[in-house]
C-alpha positions in Angstrom: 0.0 0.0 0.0 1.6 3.1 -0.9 0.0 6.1 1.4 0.4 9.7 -0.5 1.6 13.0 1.0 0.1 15.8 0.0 1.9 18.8 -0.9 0.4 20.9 1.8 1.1 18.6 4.7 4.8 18.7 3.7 5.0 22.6 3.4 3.6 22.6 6.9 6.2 20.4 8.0 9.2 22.2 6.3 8.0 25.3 7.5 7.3 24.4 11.5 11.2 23.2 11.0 12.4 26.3 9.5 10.1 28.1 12.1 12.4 26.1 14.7 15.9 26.5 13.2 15.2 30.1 13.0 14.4 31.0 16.5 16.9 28.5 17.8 19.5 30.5 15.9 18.2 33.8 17.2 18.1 32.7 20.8 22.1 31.7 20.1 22.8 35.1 18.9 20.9 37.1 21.0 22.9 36.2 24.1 25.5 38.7 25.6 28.8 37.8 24.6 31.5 39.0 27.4 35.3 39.8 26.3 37.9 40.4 29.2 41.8 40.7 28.1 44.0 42.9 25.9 45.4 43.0 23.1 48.1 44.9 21.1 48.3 45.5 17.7 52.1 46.2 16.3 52.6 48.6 13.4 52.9 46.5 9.8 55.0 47.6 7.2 53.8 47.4 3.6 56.6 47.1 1.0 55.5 46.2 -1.8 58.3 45.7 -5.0 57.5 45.9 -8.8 60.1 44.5 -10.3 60.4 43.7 -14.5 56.9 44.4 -15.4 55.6 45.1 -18.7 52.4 46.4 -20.4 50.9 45.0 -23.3 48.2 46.8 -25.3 46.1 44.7 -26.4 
């Protein structure tokens, strides 16, 4: 016996599960986040050589 599934019954379902993900996923991100420490940040130096380029027109 093969039982059918109609269409709406399975947008119901994907949508109670996306319903789900998404306010499991905003109940993650919505929590304070706390950051004790420091941190330094050293200078960088940028040098950046060109050496034996050309140009061709094309």
């Amino acid at each position: 016996m093969e039982k059918k599934i109609s269409y709406s019954g399975v947008i119901m379902t994907v949508l109670a599960v996306a319903v789900l993900v998404m306010s499991i996923g905003f109940a993650s991100f919505s929590q304070n986040l706390q950051l004790n420490g420091t941190a330094q940040v050293s200078t960088s130096k940028w040098h950046v050589y060109l050496d034996n380029s050309t140009y061709e027109a094309t």
